[in-house]
Each structure stands twice: as C-alpha cells, then as structure tokens.
N, C-alpha and C positions, 0 to 999 in steps of 0.2 A: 435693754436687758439688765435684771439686777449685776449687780459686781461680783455678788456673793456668790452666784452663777460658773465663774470661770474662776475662782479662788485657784483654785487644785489644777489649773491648766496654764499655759504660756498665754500670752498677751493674744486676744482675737485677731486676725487679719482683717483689716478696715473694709472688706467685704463681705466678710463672714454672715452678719445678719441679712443684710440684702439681700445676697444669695439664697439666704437659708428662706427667708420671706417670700422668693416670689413663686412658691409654689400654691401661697394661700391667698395671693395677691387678688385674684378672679372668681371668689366663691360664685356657683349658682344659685340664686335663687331658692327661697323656700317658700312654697304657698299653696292652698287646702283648694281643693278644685271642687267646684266647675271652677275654670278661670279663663277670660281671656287675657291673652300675653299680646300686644300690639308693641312689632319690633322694625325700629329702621336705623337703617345704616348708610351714614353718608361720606362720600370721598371729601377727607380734611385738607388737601393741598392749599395753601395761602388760608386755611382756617386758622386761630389761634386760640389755645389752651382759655385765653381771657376771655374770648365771642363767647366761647361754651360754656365758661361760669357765669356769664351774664345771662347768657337765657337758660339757664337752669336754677339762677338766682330769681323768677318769675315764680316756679312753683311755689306751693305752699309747705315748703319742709318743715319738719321739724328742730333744724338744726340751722342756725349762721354760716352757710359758704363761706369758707376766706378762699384764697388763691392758694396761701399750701397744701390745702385738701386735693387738689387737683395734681400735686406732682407724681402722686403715683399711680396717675390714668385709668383709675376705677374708683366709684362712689354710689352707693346704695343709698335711695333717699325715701322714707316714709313720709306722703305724704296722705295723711289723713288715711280714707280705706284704703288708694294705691300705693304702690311703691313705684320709684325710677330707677333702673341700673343705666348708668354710665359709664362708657368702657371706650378709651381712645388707645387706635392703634396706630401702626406707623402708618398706616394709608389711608386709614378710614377709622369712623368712630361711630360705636353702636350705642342706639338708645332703647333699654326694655321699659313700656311699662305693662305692670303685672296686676289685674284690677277681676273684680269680680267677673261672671259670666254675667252680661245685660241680661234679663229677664224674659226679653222677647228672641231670645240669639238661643232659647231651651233646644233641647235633643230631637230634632223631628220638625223644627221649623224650617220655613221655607225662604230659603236664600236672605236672611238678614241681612239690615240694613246698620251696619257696625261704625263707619268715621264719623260718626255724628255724636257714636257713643263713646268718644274714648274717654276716659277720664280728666287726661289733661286740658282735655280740649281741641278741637281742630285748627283752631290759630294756635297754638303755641308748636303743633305738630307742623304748620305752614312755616313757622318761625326756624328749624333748625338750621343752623350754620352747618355748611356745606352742599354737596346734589345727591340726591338719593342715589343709591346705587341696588340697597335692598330692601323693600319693605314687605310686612308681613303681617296675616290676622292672626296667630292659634289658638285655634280653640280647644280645653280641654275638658273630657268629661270624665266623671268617674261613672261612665253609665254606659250603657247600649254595646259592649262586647260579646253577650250574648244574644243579639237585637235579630231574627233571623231578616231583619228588615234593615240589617244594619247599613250595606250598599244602596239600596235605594233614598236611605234618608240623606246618608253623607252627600248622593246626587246632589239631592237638594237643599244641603246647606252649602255645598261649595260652586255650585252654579256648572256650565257648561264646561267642556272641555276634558279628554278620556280621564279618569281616577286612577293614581296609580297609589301602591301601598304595600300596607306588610303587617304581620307579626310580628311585633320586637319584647327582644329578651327573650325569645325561643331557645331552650335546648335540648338536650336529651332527657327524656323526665320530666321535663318541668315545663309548666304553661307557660305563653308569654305573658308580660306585665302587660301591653295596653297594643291600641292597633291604632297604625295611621293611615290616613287617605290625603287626599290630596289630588289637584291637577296642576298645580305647578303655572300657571295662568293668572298675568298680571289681570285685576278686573276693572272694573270703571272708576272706582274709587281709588287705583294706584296700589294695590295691596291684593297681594297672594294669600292663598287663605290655604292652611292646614287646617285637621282636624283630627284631634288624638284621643280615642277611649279608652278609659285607663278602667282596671279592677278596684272595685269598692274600695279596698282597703289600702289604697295608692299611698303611702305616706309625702310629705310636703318636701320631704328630699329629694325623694324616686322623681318628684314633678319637675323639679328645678333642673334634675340635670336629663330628664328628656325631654325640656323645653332647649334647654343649653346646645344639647347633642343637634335638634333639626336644627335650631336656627343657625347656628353655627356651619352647619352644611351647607345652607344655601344661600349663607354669604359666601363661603368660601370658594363653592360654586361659581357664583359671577366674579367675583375676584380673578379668579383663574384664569375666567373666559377674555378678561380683559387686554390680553395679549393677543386675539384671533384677530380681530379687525389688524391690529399691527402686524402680525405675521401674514397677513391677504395682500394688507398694502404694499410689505418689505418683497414679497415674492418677486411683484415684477420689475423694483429696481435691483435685486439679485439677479435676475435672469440679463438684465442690461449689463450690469458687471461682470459677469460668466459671459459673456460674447463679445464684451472688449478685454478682457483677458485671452480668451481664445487667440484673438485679433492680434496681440502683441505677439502670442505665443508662437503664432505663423510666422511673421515678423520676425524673430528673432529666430527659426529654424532658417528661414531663405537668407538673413541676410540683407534682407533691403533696407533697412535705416541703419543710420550710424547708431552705435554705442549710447554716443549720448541722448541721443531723441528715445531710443528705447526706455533706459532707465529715468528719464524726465514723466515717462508715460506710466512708466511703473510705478513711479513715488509717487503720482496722483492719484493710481488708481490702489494705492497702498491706504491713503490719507481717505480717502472716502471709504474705502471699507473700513476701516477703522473707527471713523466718526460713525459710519452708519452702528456698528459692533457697540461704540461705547454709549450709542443714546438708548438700544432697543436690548443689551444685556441681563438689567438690571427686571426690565418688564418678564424678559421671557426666564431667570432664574426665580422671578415671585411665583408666577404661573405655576412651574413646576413643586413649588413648595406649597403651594395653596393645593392645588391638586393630589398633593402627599396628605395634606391635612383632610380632603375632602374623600379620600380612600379610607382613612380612618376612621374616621365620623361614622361610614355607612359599616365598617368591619365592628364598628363597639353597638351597632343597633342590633347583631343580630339575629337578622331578618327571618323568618318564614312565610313564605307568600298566603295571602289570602283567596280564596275561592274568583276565579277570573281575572284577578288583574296584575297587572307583573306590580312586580317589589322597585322599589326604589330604587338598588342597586343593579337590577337588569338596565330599565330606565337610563341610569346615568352613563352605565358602562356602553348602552347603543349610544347615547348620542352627546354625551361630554367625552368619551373616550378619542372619538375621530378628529374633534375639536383639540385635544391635547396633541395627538399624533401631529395636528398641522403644523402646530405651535414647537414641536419637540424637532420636528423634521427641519422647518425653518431655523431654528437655531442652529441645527449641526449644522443646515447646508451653509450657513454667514459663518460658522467657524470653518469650515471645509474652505470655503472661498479664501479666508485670510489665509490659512498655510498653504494655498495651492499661488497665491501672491506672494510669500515668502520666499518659494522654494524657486517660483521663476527670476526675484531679484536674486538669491543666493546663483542661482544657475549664469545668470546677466554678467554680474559681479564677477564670477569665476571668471568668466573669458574675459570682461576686459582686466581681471589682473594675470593673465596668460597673454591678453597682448602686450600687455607694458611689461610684462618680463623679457617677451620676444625683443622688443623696442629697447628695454635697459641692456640686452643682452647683444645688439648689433653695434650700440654706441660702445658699450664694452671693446667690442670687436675693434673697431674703428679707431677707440681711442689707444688699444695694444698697441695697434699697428702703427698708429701716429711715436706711439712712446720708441718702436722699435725703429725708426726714417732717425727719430731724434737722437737715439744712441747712434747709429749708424753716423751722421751727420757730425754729431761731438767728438768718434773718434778719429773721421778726416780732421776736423779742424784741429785736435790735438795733434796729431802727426807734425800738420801744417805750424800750430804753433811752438813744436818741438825745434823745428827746421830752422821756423823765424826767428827764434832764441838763440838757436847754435849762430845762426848768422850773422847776428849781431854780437856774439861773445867772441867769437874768430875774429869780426872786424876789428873787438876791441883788440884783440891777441898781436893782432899787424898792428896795429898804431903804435903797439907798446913796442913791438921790436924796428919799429922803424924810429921810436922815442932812442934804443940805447944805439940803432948803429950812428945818430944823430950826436951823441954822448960820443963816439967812438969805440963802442963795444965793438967787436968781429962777427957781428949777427947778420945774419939775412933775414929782412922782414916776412916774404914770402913761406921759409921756410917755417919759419915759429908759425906763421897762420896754418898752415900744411899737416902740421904735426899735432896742431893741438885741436885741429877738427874732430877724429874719433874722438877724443879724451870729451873734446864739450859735448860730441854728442851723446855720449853712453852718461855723462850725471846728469843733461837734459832728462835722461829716457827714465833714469832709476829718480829724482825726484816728481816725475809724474806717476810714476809707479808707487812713489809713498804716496802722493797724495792720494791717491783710488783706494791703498789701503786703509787710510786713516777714516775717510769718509764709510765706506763696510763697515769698518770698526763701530764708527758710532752708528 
C-alpha cells in the first residue's frame, strides 16, 4: 500500500491489508464461451504446497513459478489458449482449466468423447498430487436456450442417467441468464458432466461466476457427504456405549458394586467417549459448514424449474438433506451421550462424598466421645493428684514438727500434721484451679 495512502490516519493494524485483501483473494474466472471448464478436486492431506508447484511448474505458463506465489493459495495461470486456476483449501485443493469447446463436443453432439481432449493433457491430469474427491466436465454454450430440442440433445451429450435442472437467474420480470442440465453421474472416464446454456450475449464475467457457483456446489456437496460413512460407522459404537451406560446406571440405582468399581467404569467409559468426540468433531462441524455453504450455492442460482425435470435444489433437498439429518442427529446423539456420562459421574461423585461425610461424621462422633472418657479421666486423676500432693505436704508438715519437738519446742508432731491438712488442701485445689484458668486464657 502507497504510505501516502494513510498520511491523514493512525498507523494500520499489521492486519489491516490482509483482511481487507481476502475478499479479492479468489476471483472467477473470465472467459468467452462455448467453453469447456474441466475441474477436479483433490483431498490435500500429507500433500504439500511444494508437490503442487512442482506439477504445476510442468505446464507451459507464462510466468516463473517461485514458491512465494503459492502462499496465498490461489494462482491463475495462462497458458497459451488455456488457463489454470489453482486454489488450495484447508482439506482439499481445486484445479480449473478453462479451455475452448473441442469442436466435435458442438451443441447436438452425441455423447463426446472429452479426457483425451483436455488441454493439459491427460498425464499431467493423472499426475495431480493428492485423490480425487470431485471431478467434472462443464460445458458451456452460448446457444440452444431456445432449442425446442433442447432436452433431448442435452440426453445425448450427457449420456444416461435421469437429467435434472433448472432456470437460473429467474425472477420476477426478468428471463433467466442460461439453463443447466445435468445427471449428476460419475462416467467412464471418472468425470461428471454438466451442461450450461447460456443467452447470446453472456458476458465473460456472467460465465466465470456460473461456472464458480456449480462447481463449487458440487464440491461442497461431497465434501459434506464425507462425514456419512463416519456417522454409519460411529452409530453402532454409540449404541454399545448407550448400553453399557445403561448397565452402570442400573448398577449404581441397586447398589451392587462398590463405589469404586463404579466410578473406575465411569471414567473409562468417560475417556472413550471422549476420544471417540475428539476424533469425529471436527468431521461432523466441516459437514455442517459445507452444507451451509452448499445451501447457498443453490439459493444464489435462483432456480426456475424447467419443463419435466426437477431443479437442482428439489434433487439435493430429497436426497443430500436425509444424508445431513444422519450426520446432524449422530452428532447430537455423541454429545447427548457425553453429558448423560457426566451427569451419572456428577450423581456417583455426590454419594460417595455423602458417604465420606457420613464416615467423617461418626469418626467425629467417636472422636467427641473419646475426648469426653479423656476429660472425664484427667479430672479423677487431678482429684487423685490433688490428694497425692496434699499427702506428701502434710507428711512434710509432721517431719517438721517432729524436727522442733526434737529441738525441744512443746509441739506435737501429729497435731501440726492435723491442722495443716485443710490449709494444704484448699492452695492444692486453688493452684489447680489457676492453672485451668491460665490454659482458657491462652
């Protein structure tokens, strides 16, 4: 971006142009029709960005590939009469090329024979890095909309298998721009074939982006579907998990296993749903975003049906819809399953910390009782060592008066021990009596 650009503003946020960039990041296509568009799409997983400049550095561009042309995962390449578009996404990566109509592949021909004709060639179309997931022939004409023969020839360019189709760009007022047919049928040569006739004065724009709009659908199509075989397979280990939950749940209503056997059975059958959750997640939220994507696709055609055959969007909605519902249903039921595992450890958990409160609450009991034997106990032997003390203070009391009648004082020893018994016991009793207060105190 010039400097001179943001003079009169605050410094750009180091994302600013990025963001603002990637809305132009994927133009479609511009190009004068008849044309065929031969498009495949393959899953990139363990592919890398480098495989795909290497065979795309094969064609004859006009231009030096280097490796930084590739980081922003689209690349239009003229090559002589065709062009390549290159386009990598997070799971797959699409290759268009966009090349005259073959000559013998004219409006009314009969079931052409097209991978022989592609431009690039058919080895280099053998050569893409990664596995097909979608390929496709389109063909487009600026012709035959008014053809009242126009269903029977499209039969016979696109070979067996029921035609379905549409008006698109219909609205109130106004004609559609072009009509498609189709049967949706991979054929011998690995490749689905469309067939779109467009009004005379189709501009090179209008084509680009109703080439962009099907093929895009019917990647995103199978993309979608690619969760169904997972969500077939996850069903009946869900249905195993749902009947050893059950199992625990009975289990832990009778009472027959200890605490700990339960919650051992819990947390494994926690850790399996969970890994099952964290590997088939990510599948079945693409699915549902693909299928948002593949909703819109057919809402920006729209459609008006043509004479006999349903439109595209009946088509998907009978038989991608039930396919989504499996997909959409299998997901809630593996989330269902994890919070219905949650709520029986929360339940588990609650009672065994209701028993150990039971259990902390009878040692409690147990230990009062001990402390009150032990009060009990401390204040005989205090009495007892009250007693002991005076006993020996009196003894000493007689020694001493048996010391002065010894001296000749006029004492009797007995009588001094006699009299000074209360006296030693009562400062025995009141120095035991400080001490309980001093101990309180502190």
């Amino acid at each position: 971006m010039n400097p001179t650009m943001t003079r009169h503003l605050p410094a750009d946020d180091v994302q600013r142009v990025v963001l603002h960039d990637e809305i132009h990041t994927r133009p479609s296509a511009t190009f004068k029709l008849p044309a065929l568009i031969v498009y495949v799409a393959v899953l990139n997983k363990g592919v890398s960005s480098a495989s795909e400049l290497a065979h795309l550095q094969q064609l004859p561009s006009q231009i030096d590939l280097q490796p930084k042309m590739m980081k922003g995962n689209f690349l239009q390449l003229q090559c002589g009469h065709y062009k390549v578009i290159w386009e990598r996404h997070t799971e797959f990566t699409r290759y268009t090329i966009v090349q005259p109509l073959p000559t013998h592949a004219k409006w009314g021909s009969q079931l052409p024979e097209l991978a022989s004709f592609v431009a690039t060639g058919p080895e280099w179309l053998r050569g893409i890095p990664g596995e097909t997931i979608t390929a496709i022939h389109l063909a487009m004409l600026n012709e035959g909309m008014d053809d009242p023969d126009a269903f029977f020839k499209a039969r016979q360019w696109l070979g067996e298998g029921t035609v379905i189709g549409s008006k698109m760009g219909r609205t109130a007022g106004h004609q559609s721009h072009s009509h498609l047919m189709t049967n949706l049928r991979i054929g011998d040569d690995g490749f689905e074939r469309m067939l779109v006739l467009a009004a005379p004065d189709t501009s090179e724009n209008r084509s680009g982006r109703i080439a962009q709009r099907l093929l895009e659908l019917e990647t995103y199509r199978i993309m979608s579907l690619l969760s169904l075989p997972m969500a077939k397979t996850l069903a009946a280990k869900l249905t195993q998990s749902e009947l050893r939950l059950v199992e625990i749940n009975d289990r832990l209503e009778r009472k027959i296993d200890k605490d700990e056997q339960l919650l051992d059975d819990l947390a494994g059958l926690a850790a399996q749903v969970e890994s099952t959750t964290a590997e088939n997640s990510f599948r079945f939220s693409a699915a549902r975003a693909y299928d948002a994507i593949v909703q819109q696709r057919i809402a920006e055609m729209r459609e008006q049906p043509l004479s006999g055959i349903q439109t595209v969007g009946e088509f998907m909605q009978r038989r991608l819809a039930p396919a989504m519902a499996t997909v959409n249903a299998t997901s809630e039921r593996l989330l269902a399953l994890a919070q219905r595992v949650a709520r029986a450890s929360h339940l588990l958990r609650t009672r065994v910390d209701i028993a150990t409160e039971t259990h902390n609450q009878k040692l409690l009991e147990k230990l009062t009782k001990g402390q009150a034997m032990q009060l009990r106990l401390q204040t005989t032997v205090e009495g007892l060592s009250i007693a002991a003390i005076s006993y020996y203070v009196v003894s000493l009391t007689f020694y001493l008066g048996k010391a002065f009648q010894a001296y000749g004082v006029n004492v009797s020893p007995e009588m001094v021990a006699g009299f000074s018994t209360p006296v030693v016991l009562f400062i025995c009793w009141r120095m035991v009596q400080k001490i309980h207060r001093s101990l309180r105190n502190d």
